[in-house]
VOGU-3710 file (C-alpha; in Angstrom, 3 decimals, decimal comma):
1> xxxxxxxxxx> 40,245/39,333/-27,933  37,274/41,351/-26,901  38,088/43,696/-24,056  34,476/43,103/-21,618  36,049/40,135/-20,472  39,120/39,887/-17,936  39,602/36,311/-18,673  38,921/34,324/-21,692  38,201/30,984/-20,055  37,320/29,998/-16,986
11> xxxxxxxxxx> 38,516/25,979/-16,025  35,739/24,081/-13,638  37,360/20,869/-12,307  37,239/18,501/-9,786  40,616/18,300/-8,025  40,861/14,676/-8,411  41,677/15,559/-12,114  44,011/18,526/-11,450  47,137/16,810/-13,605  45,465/16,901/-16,559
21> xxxxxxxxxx> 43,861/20,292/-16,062  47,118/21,845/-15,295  48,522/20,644/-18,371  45,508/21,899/-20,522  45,632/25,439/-18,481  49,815/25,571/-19,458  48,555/24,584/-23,257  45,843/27,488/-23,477  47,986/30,021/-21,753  51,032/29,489/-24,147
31> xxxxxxxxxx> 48,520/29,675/-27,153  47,731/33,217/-25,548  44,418/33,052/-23,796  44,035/34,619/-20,430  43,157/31,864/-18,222  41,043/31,416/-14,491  42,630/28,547/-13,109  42,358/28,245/-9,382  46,053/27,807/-8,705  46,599/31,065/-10,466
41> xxxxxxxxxx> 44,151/33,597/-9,202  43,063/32,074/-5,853  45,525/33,111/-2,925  45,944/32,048/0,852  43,346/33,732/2,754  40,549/34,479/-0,400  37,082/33,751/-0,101  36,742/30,716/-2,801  33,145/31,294/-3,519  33,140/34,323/-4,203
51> xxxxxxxxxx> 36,362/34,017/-6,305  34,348/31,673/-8,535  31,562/33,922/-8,682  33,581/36,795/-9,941  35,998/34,160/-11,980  32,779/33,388/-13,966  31,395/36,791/-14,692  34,655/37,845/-15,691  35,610/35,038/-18,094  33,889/34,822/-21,431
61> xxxxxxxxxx> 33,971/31,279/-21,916  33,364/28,554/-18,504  34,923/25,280/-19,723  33,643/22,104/-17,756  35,732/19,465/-17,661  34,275/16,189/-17,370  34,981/12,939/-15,575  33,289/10,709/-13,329  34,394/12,557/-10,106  33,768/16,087/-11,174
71> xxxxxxxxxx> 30,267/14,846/-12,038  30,041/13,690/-8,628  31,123/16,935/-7,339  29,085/19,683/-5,093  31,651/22,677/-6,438  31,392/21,604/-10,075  27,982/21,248/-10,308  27,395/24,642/-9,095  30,080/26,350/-11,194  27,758/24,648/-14,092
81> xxxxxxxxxx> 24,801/25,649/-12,161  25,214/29,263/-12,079  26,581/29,102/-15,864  22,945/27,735/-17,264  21,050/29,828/-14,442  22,511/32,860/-16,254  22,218/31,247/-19,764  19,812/28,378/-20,179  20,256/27,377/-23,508  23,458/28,796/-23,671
91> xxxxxxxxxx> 22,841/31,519/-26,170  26,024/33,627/-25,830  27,988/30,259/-26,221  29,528/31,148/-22,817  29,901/27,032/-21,654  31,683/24,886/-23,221  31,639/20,644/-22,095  35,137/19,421/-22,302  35,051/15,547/-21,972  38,877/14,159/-20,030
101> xxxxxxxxxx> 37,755/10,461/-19,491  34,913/8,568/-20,366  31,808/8,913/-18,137  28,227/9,135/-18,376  26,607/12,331/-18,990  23,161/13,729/-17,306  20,234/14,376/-19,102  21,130/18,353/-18,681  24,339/17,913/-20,227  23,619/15,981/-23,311
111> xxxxxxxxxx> 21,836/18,481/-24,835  25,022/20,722/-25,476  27,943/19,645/-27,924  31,412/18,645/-26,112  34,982/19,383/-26,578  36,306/15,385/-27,170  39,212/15,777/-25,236  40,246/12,463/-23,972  43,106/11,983/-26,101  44,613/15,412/-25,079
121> xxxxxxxxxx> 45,263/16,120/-29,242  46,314/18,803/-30,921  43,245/18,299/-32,614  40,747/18,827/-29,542  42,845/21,571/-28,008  42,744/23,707/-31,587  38,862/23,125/-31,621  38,601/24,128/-28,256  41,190/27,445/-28,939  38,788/28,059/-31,730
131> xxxxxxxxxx> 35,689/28,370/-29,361  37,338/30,506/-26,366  39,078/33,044/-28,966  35,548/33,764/-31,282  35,621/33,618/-35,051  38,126/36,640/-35,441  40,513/37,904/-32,759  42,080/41,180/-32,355  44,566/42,340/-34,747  44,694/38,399/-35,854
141> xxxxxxxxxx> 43,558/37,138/-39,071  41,729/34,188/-39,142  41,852/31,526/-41,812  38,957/30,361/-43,877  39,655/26,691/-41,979  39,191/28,335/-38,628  36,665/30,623/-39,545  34,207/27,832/-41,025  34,842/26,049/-37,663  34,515/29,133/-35,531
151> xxxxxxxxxx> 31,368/30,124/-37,617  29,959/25,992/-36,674  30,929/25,849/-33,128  29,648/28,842/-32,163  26,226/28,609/-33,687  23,405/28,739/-31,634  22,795/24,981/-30,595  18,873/23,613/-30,333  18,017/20,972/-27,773  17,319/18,520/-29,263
161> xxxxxxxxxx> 14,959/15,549/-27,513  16,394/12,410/-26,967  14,348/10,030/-29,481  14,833/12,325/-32,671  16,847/10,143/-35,461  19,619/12,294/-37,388  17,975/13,111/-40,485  19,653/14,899/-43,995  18,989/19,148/-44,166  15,626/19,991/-44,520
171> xxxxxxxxxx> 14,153/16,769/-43,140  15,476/17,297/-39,964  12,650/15,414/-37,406  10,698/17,679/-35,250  10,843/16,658/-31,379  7,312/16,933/-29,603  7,186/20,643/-28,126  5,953/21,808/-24,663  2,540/22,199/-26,038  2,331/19,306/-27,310
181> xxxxxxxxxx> 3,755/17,759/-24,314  0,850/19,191/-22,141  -2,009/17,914/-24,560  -0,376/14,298/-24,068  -0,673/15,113/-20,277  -4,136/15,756/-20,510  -5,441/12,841/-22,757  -3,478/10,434/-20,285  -4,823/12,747/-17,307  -8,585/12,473/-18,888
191> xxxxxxxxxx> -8,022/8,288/-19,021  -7,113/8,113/-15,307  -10,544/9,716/-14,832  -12,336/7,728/-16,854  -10,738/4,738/-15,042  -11,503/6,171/-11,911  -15,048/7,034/-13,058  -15,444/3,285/-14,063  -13,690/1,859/-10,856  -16,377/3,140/-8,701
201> xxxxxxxxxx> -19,572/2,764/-10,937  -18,825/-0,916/-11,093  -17,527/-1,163/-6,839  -19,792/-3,575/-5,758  -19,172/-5,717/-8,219  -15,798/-5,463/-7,649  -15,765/-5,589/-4,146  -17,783/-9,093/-4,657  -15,258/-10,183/-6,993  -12,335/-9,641/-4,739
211> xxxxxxxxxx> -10,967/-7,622/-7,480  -10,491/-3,886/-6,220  -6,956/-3,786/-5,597  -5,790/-5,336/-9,263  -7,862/-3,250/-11,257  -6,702/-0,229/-8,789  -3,568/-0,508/-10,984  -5,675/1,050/-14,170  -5,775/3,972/-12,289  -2,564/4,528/-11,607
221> xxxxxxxxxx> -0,819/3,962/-14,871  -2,501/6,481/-17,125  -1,534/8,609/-14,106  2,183/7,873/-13,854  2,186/8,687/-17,833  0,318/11,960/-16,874  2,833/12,799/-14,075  6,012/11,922/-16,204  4,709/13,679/-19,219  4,045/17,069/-17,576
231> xxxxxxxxxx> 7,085/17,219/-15,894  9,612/16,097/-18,112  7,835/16,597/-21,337  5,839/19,721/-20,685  8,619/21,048/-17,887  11,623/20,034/-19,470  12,810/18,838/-16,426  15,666/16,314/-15,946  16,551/13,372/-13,439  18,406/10,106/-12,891
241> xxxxxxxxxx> 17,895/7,227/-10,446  21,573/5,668/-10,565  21,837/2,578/-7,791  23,140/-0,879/-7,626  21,024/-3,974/-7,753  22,258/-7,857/-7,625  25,705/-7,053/-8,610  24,827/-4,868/-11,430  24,331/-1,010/-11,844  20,795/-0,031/-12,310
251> xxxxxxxxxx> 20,192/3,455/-14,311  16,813/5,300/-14,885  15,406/8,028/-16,066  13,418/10,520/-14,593  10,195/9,862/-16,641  10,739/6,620/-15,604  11,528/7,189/-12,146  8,328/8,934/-11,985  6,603/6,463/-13,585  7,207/4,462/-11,431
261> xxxxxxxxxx> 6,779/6,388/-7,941  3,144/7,071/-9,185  2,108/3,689/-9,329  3,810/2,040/-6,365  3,541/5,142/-4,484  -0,252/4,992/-4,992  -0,775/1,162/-4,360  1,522/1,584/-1,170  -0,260/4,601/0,125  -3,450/4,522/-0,840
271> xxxxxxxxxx> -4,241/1,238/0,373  -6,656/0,171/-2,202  -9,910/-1,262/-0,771  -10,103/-5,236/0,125  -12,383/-5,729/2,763  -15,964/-5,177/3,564  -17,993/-5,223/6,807  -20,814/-7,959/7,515  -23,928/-6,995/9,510  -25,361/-9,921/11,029
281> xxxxxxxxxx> -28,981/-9,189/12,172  -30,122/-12,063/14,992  -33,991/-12,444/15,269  -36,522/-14,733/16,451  -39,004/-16,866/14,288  -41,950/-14,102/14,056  -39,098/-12,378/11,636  -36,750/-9,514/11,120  -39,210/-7,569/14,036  -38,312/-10,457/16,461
291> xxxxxxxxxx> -35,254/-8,740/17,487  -33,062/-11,125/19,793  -30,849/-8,317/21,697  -28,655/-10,861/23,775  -25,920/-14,157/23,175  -22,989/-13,946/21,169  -22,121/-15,090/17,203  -19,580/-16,398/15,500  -18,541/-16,551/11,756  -15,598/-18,961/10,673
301> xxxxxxxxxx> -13,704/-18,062/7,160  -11,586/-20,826/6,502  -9,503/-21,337/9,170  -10,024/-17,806/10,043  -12,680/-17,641/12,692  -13,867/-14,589/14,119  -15,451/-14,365/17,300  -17,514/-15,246/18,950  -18,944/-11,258/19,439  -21,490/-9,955/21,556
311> xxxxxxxxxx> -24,831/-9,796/19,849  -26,238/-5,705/20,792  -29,470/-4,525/22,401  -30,994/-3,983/18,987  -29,903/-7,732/17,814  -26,982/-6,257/15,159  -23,392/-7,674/15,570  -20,732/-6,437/12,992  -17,550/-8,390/11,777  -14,854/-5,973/10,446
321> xxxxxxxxxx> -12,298/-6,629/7,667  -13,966/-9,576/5,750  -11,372/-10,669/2,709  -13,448/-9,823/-0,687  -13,275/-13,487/-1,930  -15,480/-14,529/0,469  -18,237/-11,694/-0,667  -20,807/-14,015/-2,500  -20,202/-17,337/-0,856  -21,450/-19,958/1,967
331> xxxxxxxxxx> -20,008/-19,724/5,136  -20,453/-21,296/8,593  -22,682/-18,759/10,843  -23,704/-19,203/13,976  -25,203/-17,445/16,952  -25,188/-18,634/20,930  -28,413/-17,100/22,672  -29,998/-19,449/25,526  -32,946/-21,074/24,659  -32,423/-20,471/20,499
341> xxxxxxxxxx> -31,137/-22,591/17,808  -30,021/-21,315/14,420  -33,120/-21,905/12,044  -30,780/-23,788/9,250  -27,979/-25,547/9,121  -25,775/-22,995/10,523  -24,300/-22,528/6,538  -24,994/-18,583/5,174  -24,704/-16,997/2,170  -22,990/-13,362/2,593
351> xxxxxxxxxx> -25,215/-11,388/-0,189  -24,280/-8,525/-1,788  -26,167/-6,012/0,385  -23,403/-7,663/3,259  -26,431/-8,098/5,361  -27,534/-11,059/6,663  -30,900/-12,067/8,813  -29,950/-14,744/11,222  -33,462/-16,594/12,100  -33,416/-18,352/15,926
361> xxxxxxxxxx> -36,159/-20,807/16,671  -37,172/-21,527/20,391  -35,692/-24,537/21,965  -37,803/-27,323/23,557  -37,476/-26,855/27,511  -34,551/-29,012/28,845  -36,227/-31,451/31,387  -35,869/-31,435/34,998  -34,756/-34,252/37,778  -36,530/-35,026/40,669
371> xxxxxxxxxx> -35,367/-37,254/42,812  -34,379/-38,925/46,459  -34,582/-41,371/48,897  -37,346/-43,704/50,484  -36,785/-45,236/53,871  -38,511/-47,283/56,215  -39,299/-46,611/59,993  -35,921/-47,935/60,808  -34,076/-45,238/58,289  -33,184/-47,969/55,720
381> xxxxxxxxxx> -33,553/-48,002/52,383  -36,361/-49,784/51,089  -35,944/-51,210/47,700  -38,432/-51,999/45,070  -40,750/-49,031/45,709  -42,781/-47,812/42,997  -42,297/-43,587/42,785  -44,701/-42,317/40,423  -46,602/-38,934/38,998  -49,801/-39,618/38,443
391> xxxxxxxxxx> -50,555/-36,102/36,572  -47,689/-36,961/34,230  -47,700/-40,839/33,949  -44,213/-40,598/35,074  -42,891/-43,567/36,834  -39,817/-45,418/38,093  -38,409/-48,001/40,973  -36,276/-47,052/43,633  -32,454/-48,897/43,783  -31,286/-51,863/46,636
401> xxxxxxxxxx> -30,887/-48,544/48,428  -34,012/-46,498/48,062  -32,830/-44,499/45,986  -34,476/-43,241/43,057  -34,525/-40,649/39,926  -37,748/-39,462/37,486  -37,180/-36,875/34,383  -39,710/-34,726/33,604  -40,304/-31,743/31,299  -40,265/-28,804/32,639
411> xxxxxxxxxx> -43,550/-27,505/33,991  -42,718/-24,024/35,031  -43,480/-23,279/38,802  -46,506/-26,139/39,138  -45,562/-28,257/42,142  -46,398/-32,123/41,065  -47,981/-34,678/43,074  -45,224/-37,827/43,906  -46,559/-41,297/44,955  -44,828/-43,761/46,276
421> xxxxxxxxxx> -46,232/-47,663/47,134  -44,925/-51,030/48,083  -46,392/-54,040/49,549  -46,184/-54,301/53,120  -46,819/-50,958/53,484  -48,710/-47,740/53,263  -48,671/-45,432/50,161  -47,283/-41,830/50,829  -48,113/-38,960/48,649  -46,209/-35,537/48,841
431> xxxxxxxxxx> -45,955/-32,515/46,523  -42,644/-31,426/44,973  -40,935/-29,247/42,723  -39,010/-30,125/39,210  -35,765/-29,799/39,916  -35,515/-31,110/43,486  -33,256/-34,147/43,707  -32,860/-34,190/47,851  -36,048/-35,317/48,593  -36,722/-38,091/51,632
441> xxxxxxxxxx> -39,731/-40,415/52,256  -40,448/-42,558/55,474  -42,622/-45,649/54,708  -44,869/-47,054/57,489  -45,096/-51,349/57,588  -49,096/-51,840/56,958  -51,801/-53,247/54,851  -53,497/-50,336/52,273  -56,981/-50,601/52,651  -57,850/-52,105/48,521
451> xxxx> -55,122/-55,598/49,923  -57,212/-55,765/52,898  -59,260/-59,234/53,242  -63,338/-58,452/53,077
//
């Protein structure tokens, strides 16, 4: 055996399979190698870490033996750690898989040829022997047998990629290399552009159509391919998402994993657009210049209504977060400003500029009362007593109690002449104001002057 090393082979393990290792270390020991097994060289009072650390450099072979709890293990995984940090591809042949029980192997593991020892054969331990010892050991011959095997197991292995088919010598299949891998990264890089480019020449059509956030997912895929290309084609990276779902075990890859993240990761983050903003411009029947800077408006969206909102100084009100199916259709729009109407029918069409003009025409003036009661000298009521305008041709009869009631437009601040005449006594005139319903007249018993007798 070659004299650089103090050990020969150095046994990583979980402890959970320390039965079976024990047994393999006794079985390599009495075939003569010099073994690091932790129950041998670690005493009471060592520092374990750095006991591995020197266990490794000194041994010439680190033998990992798998299972499903060493896999699972913090201490294992950096024993093989610090093994492929030293020796990536594991030129110098210096680790060594050694399967116990079944179990699924990572990505960075199934690159490199294993040791089948689940059986514990004779078999498996002499092809192991075979790799720890070398192809010749000191003052030993070796037999042609062993030689051919030594001369096979410890030839440099190639990684080879997970899709290439077993093919016969010298039409072995080529796996796509790192350059390769980065010019796939960049044609699905350059198509996420060009769907981004396209996304946002054709927006406001999109926005109209409601459409934005399903064809956001164009984007994103050629993206995800990009992202899981580069860094698992290009990078040679490595990952695993292993969880449970619905009673079964769920296992992905990293490309996939990554895959994956990019697109829900973007449609989750990014909050693709949805919603637009509708300017509602309020103004008076001389047009757009009309501005009508006071009221409120309100705009109903199925069952969603929205408002009603004040309408500004400048005649703008703004409604926020309008769903993109409703971009391009008819919806009920309506403003409240005293003394306007809404020109139409109150129906609008949102256009694509999301501006609309609101036109308000003028109300007619709401008419006024005017009214009270007529009395006689004797503060009755007097019945039957003609109350009239005369300017207006307005006209009515007061109740069985005098009272009495006239509606007339509204005439601003004029005051209006009032009549009032019954037979048996004198007319009265007076002048009032629209709007005054309190008023009192006291009629006088007499004879007007056009019934007197000649």
């Amino acid at each position: 055996m070659g004299t650089e090393f103090q050990y020969d082979v150095f046994l990583s393990h979980n402890m959970a399979d320390k039965p079976l290792v024990r047994r393999l270390a006794e079985r390599l020991r009495a075939a003569g190698l010099r073994v690091w097994y932790d129950e041998w060289v670690v005493r009471p009072g060592d520092d374990i870490y750095l006991a591995i650390e020197r266990g490794l450099e000194a041994a010439r072979v680190q033998v990992l033996c798998l299972s499903p709890v060493a896999l699972g293990s913090n201490w294992v995984a950096l024993e093989r750690s610090t093994a492929l940090f030293r020796d990536p591809i594991n030129a110098g042949r210096r680790f060594v898989p050694l399967l116990l029980v079944d179990c699924e192997l990572p990505d960075t593991l199934r690159r490199y040829k294993y040791v089948d020892f689940r059986g514990e054969t004779e078999a498996a331990l002499e092809e192991l022997l075979i790799v720890c010892r070398g192809p010749t050991e000191a003052g030993l011959a070796v037999s042609p047998t062993d030689a051919v095997k030594a001369a096979h197991l410890t030839e440099p292995v190639k990684a080879i990629h997970p899709t290439q088919l077993e093919t016969s010598p010298g039409k072995q299949q080529a796996g796509l290399g790192p350059s390769s891998w980065v010019r796939v990264t960049w044609i699905a890089f350059l198509l996420s552009a060009a769907a981004a480019a396209g996304l946002i020449a054709s927006s406001q059509h999109l926005a109209q159509s409601g459409l934005t956030s399903s064809i956001y997912f164009i984007v994103l895929f050629p993206l995800g391919l990009a992202a899981a290309g580069f860094l698992f084609g290009a990078l040679r990276s490595s990952a695993k998402f292993v969880g449970k779902r619905y009673g079964a075990t769920l296992q992905l890859g990293g490309p996939v994993v990554i895959f994956v993240m990019v697109i829900l990761g973007g449609l989750t983050i990014a909050h693709p657009e949805n919603t637009f903003s509708l300017l509602v411009r309020v103004h008076g029947p001389a047009g757009p210049s009309d501005v009508i800077g006071h009221g409120k408006a309100t705009l109903d969206l199925g069952t969603d209504r929205r408002g009603p909102l004040s309408i500004s100084d400048r005649g703008e009100v703004s409604f926020n977060e309008i769903p993109t199916q409703f971009a391009g259709k008819t919806v009920p729009l309506w403003a409240d400003v005293p003394g306007f109407a809404v020109k139409d029918s109150g129906l609008q069409t949102i256009p694509p500029t999301h501006v609309i003009y609101l036109a308000m025409v003028p109300l007619p003036p709401k008419p006024k009362k005017i009214g009270g009661l007529v009395k006689d000298e004797e503060l009755n009521g007097v019945g039957g007593v003609r109350v009239f305008l005369p300017s207006l041709s307005v006209e009515t009869t007061t109740n069985d109690d005098g009272h009495f009631e006239l509606s007339v437009a509204d005439p601003g601040e004029r005051d209006l002449l009032l009549r009032t005449e019954r037979k048996g006594y004198l007319p009265t005139e007076q002048y009032v104001t629209a709007g005054n319903t309190d008023l009192g007249f006291v009629l006088k018993k007499g004879t007007p002057l056009k019934e007197a007798v000649p």
